[in-house]
Residue, then its C-alpha position, 0 to 999 in steps of 0.5 A: x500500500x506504500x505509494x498507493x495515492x500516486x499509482x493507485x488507479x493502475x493495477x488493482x485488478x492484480x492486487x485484489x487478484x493476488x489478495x483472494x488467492x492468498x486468502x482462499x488458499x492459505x488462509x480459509x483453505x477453500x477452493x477457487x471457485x468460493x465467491x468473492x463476497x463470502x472471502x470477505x465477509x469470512x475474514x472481515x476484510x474490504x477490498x483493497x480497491x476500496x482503501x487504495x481508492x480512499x487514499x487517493x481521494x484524501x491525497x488529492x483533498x489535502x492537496x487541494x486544501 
């Protein structure tokens, strides 16, 4: 997440990629066709898209004011 405010609009698809089959796989141990929305309500997670989108906006806020 270091740097996110600046390259945060590229590759997130990656991110949230990698980030669900670390957490299917070795952290839940379930397989790859579980849907999205029950890895993250089980683990109480958001998606980083989420939080990379938030820094940018706070970024660019403090920025401007």
């Amino acid at each position: 997440m270091y740097g996110a405010e600046v390259w945060g609009y590229e590759n997130i698809g990656l991110i949230e990629k990698f980030q669900l089959k670390y957490l299917k796989s070795f952290f839940l141990q379930t397989r790859q066709s579980t849907p999205n929305y029950m890895v993250y309500g089980e683990t109480g997670k958001l998606p980083k898209e989420i939080s990379i989108k938030t820094r940018m906006i706070n970024y660019w806020k403090n920025l401007v004011t």
